[in-house]
C-alpha positions in Angstrom: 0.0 0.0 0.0 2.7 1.8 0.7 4.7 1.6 -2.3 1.6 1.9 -4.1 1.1 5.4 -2.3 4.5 6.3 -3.3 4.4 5.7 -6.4 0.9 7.5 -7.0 2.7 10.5 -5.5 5.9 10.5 -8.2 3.6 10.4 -10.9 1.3 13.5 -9.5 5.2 15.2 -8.9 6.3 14.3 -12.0 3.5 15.5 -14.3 3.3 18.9 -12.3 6.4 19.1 -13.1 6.1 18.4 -16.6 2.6 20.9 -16.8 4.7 23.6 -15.8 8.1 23.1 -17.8 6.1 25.1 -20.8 5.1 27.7 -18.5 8.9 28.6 -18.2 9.7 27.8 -21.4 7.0 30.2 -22.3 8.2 32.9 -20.2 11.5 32.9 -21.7 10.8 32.5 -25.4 8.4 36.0 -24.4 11.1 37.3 -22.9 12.8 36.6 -26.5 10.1 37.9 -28.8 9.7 41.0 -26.4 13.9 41.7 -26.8 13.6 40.7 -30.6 10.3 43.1 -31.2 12.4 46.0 -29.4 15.2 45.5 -31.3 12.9 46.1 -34.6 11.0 48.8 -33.0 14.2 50.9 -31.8 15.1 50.1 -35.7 12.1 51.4 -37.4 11.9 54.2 -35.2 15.1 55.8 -36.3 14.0 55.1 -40.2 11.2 56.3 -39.3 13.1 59.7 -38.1 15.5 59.4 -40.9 13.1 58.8 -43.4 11.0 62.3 -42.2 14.4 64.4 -42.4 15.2 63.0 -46.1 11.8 63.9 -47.0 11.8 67.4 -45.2 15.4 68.6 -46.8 14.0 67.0 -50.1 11.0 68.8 -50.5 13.0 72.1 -50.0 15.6 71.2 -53.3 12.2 70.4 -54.7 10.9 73.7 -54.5 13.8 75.4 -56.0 13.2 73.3 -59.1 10.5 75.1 -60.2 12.0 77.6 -63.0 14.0 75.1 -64.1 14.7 74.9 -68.3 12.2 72.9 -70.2 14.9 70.5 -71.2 15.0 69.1 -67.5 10.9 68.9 -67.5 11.1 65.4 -67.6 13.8 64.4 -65.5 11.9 66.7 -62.8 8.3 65.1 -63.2 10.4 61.7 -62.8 12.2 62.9 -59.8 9.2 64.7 -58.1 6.9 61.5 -59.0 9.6 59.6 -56.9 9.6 61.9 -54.1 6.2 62.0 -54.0 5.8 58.0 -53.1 8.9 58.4 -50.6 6.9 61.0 -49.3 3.4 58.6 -49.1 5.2 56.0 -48.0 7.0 57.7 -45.1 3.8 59.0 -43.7 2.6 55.5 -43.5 6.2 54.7 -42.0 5.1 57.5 -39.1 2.2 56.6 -38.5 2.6 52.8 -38.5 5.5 53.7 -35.6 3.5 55.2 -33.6 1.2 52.4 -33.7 4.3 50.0 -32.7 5.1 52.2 -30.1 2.0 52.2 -28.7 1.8 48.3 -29.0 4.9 48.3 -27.2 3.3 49.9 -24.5 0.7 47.7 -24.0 2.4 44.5 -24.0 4.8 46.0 -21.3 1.6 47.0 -19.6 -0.3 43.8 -19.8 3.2 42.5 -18.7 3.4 44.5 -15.8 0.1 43.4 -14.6 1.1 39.4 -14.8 -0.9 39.0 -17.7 1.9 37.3 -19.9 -0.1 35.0 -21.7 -2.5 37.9 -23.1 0.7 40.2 -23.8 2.5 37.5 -25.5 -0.6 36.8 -27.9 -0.9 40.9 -28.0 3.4 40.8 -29.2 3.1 37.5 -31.6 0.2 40.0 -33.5 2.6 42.9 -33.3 5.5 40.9 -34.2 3.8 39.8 -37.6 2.7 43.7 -38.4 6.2 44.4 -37.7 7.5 42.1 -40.6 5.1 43.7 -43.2 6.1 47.0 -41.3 10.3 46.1 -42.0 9.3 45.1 -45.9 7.6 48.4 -46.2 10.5 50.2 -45.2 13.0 48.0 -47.7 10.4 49.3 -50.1 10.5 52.5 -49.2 15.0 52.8 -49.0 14.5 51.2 -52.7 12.8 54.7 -53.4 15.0 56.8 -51.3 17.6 55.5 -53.5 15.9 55.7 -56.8 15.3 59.8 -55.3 19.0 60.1 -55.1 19.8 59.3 -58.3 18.1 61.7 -59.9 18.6 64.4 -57.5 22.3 64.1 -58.3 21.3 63.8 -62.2 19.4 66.9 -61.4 22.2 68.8 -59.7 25.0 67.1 -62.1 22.6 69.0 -64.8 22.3 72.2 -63.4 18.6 72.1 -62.0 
């Protein structure tokens, strides 16, 4: 009876034990997902910053394109055309931020209040915006790019 006691208690022990092994293993791959999603965020926020200055100091060499000769027309269209979606595109950069940021918040919040399980299902949602979020802003460099070749053709030219 004894043994038979015993033996009844190990397995109770032992699949407690094994109930809350994921429960730590949870905890720590948040922990992971929380580091990795600040990592991005801190990332995309200084695009994000970057992103608004390039645009900003753009805008103003675009301004002082407008008497230019009627040879460089088309090269300006192009160039303002290309500005124009870094521009749209950086908004959306911006805005989507602030909507990380305030993600961000709320999973350390929900955090803070022991609710881990709701925060971590709250970060693996963020964690997927933030990968359309990242390809957006590849996107968006691709443009940057394509705006500083022709702003160099531009100046090379004389506009």
């Amino acid at each position: 009876m004894r043994k038979l006691r015993l033996i009844s208690c190990l397995m109770v022990g032992v699949l407690c034990c094994s109930l809350l092994a994921p429960a730590a293993s949870a905890a720590s791959t948040f922990t992971d997902d929380l580091n990795l999603y600040r990592t991005n965020n801190k990332t995309t926020s200084d695009t994000a910053r970057g992103l608004a200055a390039f645009v900003t100091t753009e805008l103003l060499f675009a301004r002082s394109l407008k008497g230019t000769t009627p040879q460089y027309r088309f090269l300006v269209r192009t160039y303002l055309a290309a500005l124009d979606q870094v521009n749209s595109a950086t908004r959306r950069i911006v805005r989507d931020q602030h909507a990380s940021d305030c993600l961000l918040a709320d999973v350390l919040a929900l955090a803070a209040e022991k609710h881990v399980e709701a925060a971590w299902i709250l970060l693996k949602r963020s964690t997927a915006g933030q990968e359309r979020f990242l390809t957006t802003i590849t996107r968006t460099r691709l443009l940057v790019a394509r705006c500083n070749v022709l702003h160099a053709q531009l100046t090379g030219m004389g506009g």
